[in-house]
C-alpha positions as CSV (number, residue, x, y, z in Angstrom):
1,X,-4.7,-21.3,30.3
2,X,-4.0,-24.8,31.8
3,X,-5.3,-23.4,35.4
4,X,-8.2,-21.8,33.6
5,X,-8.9,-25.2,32.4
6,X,-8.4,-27.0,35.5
7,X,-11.0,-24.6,36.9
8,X,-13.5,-25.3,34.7
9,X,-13.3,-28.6,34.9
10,X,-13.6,-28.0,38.7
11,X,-16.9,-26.3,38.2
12,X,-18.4,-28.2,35.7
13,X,-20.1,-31.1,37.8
14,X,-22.0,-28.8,39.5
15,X,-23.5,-27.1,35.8
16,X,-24.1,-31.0,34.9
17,X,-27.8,-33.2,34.9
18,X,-28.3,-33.2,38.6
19,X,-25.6,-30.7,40.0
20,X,-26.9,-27.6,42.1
21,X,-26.3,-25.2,38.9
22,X,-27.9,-27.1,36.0
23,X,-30.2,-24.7,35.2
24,X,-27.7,-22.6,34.0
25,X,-26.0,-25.8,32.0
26,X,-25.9,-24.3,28.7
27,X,-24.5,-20.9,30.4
28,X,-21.8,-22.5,31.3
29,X,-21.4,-24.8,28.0
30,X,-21.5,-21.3,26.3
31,X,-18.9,-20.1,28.5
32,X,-16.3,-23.1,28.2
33,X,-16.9,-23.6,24.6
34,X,-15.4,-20.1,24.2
35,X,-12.8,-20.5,25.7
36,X,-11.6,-23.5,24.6
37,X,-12.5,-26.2,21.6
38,X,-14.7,-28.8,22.4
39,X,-13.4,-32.4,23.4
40,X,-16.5,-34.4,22.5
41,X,-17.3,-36.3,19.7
42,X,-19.8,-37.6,17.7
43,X,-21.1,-41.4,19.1
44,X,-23.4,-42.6,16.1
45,X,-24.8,-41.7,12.5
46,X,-22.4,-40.1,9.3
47,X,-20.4,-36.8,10.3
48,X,-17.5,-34.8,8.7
49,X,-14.9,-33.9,11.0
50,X,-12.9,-30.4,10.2
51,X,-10.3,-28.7,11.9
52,X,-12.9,-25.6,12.5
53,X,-16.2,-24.9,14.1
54,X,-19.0,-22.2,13.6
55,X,-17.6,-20.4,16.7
56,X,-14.1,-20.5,15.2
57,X,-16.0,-19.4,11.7
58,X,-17.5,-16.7,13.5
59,X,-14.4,-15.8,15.1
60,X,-12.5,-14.9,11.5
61,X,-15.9,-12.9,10.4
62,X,-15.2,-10.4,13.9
63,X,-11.1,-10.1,12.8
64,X,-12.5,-9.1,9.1
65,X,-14.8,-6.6,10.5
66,X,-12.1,-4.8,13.2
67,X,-10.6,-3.0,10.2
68,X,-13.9,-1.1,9.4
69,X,-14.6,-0.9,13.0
70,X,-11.7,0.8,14.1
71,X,-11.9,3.4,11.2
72,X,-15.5,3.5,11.8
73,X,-14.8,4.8,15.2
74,X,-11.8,7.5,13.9
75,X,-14.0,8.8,11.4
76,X,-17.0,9.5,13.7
77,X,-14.6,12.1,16.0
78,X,-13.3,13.4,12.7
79,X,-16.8,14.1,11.6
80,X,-17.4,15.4,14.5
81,X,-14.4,17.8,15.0
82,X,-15.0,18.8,11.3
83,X,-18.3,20.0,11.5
84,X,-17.6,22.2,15.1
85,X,-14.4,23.6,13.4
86,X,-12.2,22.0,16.0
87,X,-8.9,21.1,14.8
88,X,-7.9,17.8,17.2
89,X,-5.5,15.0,17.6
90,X,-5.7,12.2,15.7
91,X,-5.7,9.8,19.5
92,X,-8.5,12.4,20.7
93,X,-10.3,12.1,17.5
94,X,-10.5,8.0,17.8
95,X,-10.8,8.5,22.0
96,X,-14.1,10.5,20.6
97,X,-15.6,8.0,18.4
98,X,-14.7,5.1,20.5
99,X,-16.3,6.5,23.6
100,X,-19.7,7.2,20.7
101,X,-19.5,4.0,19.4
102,X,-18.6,1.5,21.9
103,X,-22.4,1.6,24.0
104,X,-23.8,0.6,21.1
105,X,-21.3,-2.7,21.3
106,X,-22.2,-3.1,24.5
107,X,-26.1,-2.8,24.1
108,X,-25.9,-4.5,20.9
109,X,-24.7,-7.9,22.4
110,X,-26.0,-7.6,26.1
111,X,-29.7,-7.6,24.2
112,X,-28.6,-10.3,21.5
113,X,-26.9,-12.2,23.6
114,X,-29.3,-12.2,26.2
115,X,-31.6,-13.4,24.8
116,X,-29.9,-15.8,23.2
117,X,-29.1,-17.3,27.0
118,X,-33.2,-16.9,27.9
119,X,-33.7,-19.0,24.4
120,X,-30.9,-22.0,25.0
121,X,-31.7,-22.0,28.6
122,X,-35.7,-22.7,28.0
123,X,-35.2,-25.1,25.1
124,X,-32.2,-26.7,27.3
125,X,-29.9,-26.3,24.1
126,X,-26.7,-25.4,24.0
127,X,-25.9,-21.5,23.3
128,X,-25.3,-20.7,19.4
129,X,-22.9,-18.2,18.6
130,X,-24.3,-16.7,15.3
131,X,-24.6,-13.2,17.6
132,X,-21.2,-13.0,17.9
133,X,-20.7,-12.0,14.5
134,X,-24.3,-10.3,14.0
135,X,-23.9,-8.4,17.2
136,X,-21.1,-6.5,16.0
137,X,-22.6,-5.7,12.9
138,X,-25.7,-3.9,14.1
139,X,-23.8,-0.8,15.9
140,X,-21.7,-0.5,12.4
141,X,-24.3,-0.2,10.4
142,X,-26.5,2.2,12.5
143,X,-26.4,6.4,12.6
144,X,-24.4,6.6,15.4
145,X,-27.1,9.5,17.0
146,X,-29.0,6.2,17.4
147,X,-30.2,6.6,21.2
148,X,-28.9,3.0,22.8
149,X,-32.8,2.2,23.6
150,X,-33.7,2.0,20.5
151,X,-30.9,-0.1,19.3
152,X,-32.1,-2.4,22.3
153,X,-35.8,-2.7,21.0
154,X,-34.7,-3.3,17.5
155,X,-32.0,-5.9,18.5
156,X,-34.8,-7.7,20.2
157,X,-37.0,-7.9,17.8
158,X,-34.4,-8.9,15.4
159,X,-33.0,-11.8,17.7
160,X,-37.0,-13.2,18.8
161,X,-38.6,-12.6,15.6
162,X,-36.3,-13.0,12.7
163,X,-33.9,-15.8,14.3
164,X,-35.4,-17.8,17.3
165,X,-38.9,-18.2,16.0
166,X,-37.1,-19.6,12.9
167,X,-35.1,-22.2,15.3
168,X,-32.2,-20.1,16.0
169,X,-28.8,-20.3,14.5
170,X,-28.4,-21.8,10.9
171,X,-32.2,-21.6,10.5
172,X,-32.7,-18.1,9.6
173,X,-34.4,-16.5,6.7
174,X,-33.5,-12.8,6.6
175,X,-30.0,-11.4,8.1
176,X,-30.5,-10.5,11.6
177,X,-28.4,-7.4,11.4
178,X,-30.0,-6.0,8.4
179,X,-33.4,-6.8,9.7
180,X,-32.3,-5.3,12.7
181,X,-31.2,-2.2,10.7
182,X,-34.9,-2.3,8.9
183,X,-37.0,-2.1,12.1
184,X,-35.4,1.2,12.7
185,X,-36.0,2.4,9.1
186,X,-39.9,1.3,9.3
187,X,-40.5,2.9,12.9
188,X,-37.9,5.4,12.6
189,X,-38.1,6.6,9.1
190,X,-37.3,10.2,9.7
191,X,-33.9,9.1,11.3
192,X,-33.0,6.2,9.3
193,X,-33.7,7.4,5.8
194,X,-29.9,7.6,4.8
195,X,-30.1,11.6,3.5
196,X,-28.6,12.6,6.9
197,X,-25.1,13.2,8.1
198,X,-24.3,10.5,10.7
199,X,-22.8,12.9,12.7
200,X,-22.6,13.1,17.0
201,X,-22.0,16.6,18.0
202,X,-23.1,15.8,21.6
203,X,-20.4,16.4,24.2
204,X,-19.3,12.7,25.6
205,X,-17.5,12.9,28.9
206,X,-15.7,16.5,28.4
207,X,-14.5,15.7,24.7
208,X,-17.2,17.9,23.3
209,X,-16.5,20.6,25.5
210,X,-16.9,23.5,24.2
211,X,-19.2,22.5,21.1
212,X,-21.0,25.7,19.3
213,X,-23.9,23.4,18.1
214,X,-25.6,21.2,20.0
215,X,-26.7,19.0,16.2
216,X,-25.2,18.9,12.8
217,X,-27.9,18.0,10.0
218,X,-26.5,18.3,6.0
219,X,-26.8,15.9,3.5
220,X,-24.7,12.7,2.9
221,X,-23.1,11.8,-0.3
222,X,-25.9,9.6,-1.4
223,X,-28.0,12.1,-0.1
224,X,-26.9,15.2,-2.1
225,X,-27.0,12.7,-5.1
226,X,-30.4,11.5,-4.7
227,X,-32.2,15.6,-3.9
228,X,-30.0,17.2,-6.7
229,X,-32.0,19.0,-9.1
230,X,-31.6,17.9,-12.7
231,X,-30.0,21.5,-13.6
232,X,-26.8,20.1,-12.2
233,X,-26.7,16.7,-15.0
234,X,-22.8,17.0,-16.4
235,X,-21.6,19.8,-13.3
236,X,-22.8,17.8,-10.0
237,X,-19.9,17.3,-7.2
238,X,-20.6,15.7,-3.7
239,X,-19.1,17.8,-0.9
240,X,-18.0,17.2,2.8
241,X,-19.7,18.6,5.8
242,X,-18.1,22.0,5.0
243,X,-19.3,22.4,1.5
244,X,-15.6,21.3,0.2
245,X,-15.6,19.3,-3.0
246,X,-14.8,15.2,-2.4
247,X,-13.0,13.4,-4.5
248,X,-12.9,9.5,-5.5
249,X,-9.8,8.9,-3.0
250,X,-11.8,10.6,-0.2
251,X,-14.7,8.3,-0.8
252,X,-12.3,5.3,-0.9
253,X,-10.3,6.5,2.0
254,X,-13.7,6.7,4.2
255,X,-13.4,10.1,5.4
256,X,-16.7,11.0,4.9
257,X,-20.2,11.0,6.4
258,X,-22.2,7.7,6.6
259,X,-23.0,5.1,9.1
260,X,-20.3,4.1,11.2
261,X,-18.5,0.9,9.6
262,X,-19.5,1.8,5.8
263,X,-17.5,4.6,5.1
264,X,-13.8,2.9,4.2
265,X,-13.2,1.3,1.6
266,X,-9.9,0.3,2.1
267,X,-10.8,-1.1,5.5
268,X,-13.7,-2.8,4.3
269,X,-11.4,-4.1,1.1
270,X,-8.9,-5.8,4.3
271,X,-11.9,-7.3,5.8
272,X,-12.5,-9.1,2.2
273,X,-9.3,-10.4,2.1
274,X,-9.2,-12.1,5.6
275,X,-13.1,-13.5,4.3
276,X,-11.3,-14.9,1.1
277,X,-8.1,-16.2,2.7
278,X,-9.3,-18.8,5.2
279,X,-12.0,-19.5,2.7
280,X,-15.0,-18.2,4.8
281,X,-16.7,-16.1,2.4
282,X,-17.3,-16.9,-1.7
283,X,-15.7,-14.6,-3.8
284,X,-18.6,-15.3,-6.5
285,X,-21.0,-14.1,-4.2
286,X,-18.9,-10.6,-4.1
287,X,-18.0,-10.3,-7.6
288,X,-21.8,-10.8,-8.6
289,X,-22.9,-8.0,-6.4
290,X,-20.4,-5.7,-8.2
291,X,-20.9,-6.7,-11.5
292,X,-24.7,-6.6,-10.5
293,X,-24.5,-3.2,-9.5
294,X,-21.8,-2.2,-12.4
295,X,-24.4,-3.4,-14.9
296,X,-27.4,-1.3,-13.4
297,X,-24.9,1.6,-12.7
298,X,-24.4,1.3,-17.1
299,X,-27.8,1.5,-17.6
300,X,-29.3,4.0,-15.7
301,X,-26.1,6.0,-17.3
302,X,-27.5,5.6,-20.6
303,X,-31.1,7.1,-19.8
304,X,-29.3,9.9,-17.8
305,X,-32.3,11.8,-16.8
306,X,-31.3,12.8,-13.0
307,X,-28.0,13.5,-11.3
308,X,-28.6,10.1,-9.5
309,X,-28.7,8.3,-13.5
310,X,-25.6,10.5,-14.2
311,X,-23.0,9.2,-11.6
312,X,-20.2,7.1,-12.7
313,X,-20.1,3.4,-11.8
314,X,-17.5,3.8,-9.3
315,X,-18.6,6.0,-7.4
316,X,-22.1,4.6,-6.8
317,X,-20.2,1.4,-6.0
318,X,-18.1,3.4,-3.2
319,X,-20.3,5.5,-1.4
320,X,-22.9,4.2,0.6
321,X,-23.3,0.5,2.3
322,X,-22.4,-1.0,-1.2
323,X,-19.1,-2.5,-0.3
324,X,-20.0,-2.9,3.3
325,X,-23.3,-5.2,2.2
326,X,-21.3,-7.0,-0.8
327,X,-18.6,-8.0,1.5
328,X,-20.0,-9.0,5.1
329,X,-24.0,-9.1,4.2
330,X,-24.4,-10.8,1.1
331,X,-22.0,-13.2,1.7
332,X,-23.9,-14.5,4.6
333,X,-24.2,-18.5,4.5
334,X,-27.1,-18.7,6.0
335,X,-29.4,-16.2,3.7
336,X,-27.2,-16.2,0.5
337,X,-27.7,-18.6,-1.8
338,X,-25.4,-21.8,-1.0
339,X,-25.2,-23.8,-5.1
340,X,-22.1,-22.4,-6.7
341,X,-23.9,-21.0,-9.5
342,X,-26.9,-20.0,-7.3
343,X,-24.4,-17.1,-5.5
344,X,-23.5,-15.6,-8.8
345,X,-27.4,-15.4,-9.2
346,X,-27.9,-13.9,-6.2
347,X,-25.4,-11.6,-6.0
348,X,-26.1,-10.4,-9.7
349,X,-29.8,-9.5,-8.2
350,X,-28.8,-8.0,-5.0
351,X,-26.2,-5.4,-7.0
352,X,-28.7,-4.4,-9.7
353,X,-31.9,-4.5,-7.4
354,X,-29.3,-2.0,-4.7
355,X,-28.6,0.3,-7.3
356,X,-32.4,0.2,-8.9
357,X,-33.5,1.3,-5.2
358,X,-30.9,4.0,-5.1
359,X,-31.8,5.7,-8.5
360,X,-35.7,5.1,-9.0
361,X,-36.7,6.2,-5.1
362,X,-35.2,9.4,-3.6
363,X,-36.7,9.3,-0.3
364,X,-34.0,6.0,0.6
365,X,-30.7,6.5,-1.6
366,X,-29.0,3.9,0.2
367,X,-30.9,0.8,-1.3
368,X,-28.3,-2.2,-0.2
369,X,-30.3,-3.2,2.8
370,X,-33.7,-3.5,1.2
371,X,-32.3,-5.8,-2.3
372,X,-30.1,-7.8,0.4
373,X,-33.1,-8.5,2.6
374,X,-34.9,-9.1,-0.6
375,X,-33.0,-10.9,-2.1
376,X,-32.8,-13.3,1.0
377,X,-36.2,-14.0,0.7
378,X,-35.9,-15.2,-2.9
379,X,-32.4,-17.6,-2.1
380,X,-34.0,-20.9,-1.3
381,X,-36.0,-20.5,-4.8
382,X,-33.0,-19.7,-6.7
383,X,-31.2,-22.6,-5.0
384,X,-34.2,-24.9,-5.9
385,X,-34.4,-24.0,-9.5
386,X,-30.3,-24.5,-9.8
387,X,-30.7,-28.0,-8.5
388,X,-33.1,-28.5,-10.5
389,X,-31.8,-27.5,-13.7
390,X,-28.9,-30.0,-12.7
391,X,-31.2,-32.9,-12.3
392,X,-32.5,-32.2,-15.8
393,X,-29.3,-32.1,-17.1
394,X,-27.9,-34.9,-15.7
395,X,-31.3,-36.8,-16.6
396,X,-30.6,-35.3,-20.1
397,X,-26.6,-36.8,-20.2
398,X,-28.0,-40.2,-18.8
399,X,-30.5,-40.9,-21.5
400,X,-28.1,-39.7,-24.7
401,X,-25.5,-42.4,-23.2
402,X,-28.2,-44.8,-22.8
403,X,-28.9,-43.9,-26.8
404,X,-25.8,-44.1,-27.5
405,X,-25.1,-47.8,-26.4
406,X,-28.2,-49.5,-27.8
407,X,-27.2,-48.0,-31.1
């Protein structure tokens, strides 16, 4: 590392105000801030010095979401084997789904990123990092039969229109991922709906070989729920890709169909506890959105007019993107609500509103990403009434005391 540094520091006159390279200035400030923590300080005006940065932050956020990932990946070349009837080893199986998942990585952050470069270089700023985290996210929470150009278009759109019109990093309204995630659903509705089987049954680089069907199409969990007929109220079982009954551990295992990062509980659950450890998620914010959703879940259970009304609390809270959006989503900093009480607000409203979507509108089951995206539309205003409920109060405490001493 010390030669690495020593080479950089080489280099770096010639990326400086006047050097041959300084166009590319903030390139190369991207580059070495990577790498290694900054050495400058602050020279004037009132700032709080801590022993992490946002690229650090953002850093803890990836580690959270390789859990998830990693499963993601196994369970795509399990879904994949299951529904050929090819019985394969568990490396082949992850080989599969790492080879289906891992262009949409690379096209997810060679978009994101470059435009983020374009951006920093025309405004002569220095490269944020909020992409690392958000360019990970986007290929997890796509079908992974998402062709790589349109994960492209929508990633720029996301990144020019939904961040760096805004100002770029910290300035954001609506999460870039999930916004990413919506421009698919609005111009891609057919494949994006969330009543399909994220399934690839394409042959990828001789690991198919030998596949009877060219496409797999059947119903996902949520799916099955949300176009069962009312006949089955009381006797209504989701099944796997071969028709075979699942039960709650399956669904909390992850061994299931959905989009590629959602499916795991456990793996998701592992991801919460990294967020929760170094302190860079709040656990009100994903307590709300299950109680939110609970609460909704109890409801709709006491109408009980459809299979969708009918299923238990725990499963609707395990199946779909509920965890997935309660844990990484809706605890964004950026587009959550940031007063205390504010996140228990917000996450209340993004459970219930998730679970309202599910069970009132068939044709999307899924629901998370529209009351997340929602939701973050309604943050600031919940933030402002919180502060200024504690103004009042406080307003309210000054003049009793002041009552209190002329009497």
């Amino acid at each position: 590392m010390k030669s690495l540094r020593n080479f950089l520091n080489r280099i770096k006159p010639a990326f400086e105000e006047g050097g041959k390279l300084s166009a590319l200035r903030s390139v190369f400030e991207g580059i070495e801030t990577f790498l290694f923590v900054p050495n400058e300080t602050s020279k004037s005006g009132v700032h709080i010095h801590d022993s992490i940065d946002s690229k650090r932050t953002m850093t803890v956020v990836i580690l959270s979401l390789v859990p998830a990932l990693l499963f993601g990946m196994y369970n795509t070349g399990y879904q994949h084997y299951l529904a050929i009837g090819i019985a394969e080893t568990h490396v082949m199986t992850f080989l599969y789904g790492l080879l289906a998942v891992l262009p949409k990585i690379v096209v997810s952050y060679a978009v994101g990123l470059g435009i983020e470069f374009i951006v920093a270089q025309i405004r002569k700023e220095e490269i944020q990092e909020g992409f690392l985290v958000s360019g990970i996210l986007i290929p997890m929470i796509v079908p992974i039969d998402t062709p790589l150009w349109m994960i492209a278009v929508a990633t720029a759109f996301a990144v020019i229109f939904a961040k760096e019109v805004f100002g770029g990093t910290g300035y954001n309204i609506f999460n870039v991922a999930l916004v990413t995630r919506a421009f698919l659903f609005f111009a891609y509705p057919a494949a994006m709906s969330g009543d399909k089987v994220f399934v690839r049954t394409a042959d990828i680089f001789g690991l198919g070989a030998g596949t009877p069907v060219d496409g797999f199409t059947g119903a996902t969990p949520l799916g099955q729920i949300a176009t069962a007929s009312k006949e089955l109220i009381g006797s209504f079982q989701v099944t796997d890709a071969l028709n075979r009954p699942l039960s709650t551990m399956d669904m909390i295992v992850g061994l299931i169909p959905g989009s590629i990062g959602e499916t795991s509980v456990i793996a998701i659950l592992i991801g919460a506890a990294i967020l929760l450890f170094t302190g860079v998620a709040s656990w009100k914010t994903m307590f709300s959105v299950f109680a939110g959703g609970a609460a909704a879940v109890f409801g709709f259970n006491l109408i009980g007019t459809t299979v969708a009304m009918t299923v238990s609390p725990l499963e609707h809270l395990i199946l779909g993107g509920f965890v997935f959006g309660a844990v990484f989503m809706a605890t964004d900093p950026v587009t959550s609500a940031r007063t205390e009480t504010g996140k228990y607000i917000f996450g209340l409203l993004v459970g219930a509103m998730a679970i309202v979507i599910r069970v009132l509108n068939p044709g999307y089951p899924e629901g998370m990403m529209l009351a997340i995206l929602l939701m973050n539309t309604f943050a600031p205003l919940i933030d402002h009434f919180v502060v200024e409920s504690n103004v009042k109060r406080r307003l309210k405490r000054v003049v009793a005391n002041n009552n209190r001493l002329k009497a």
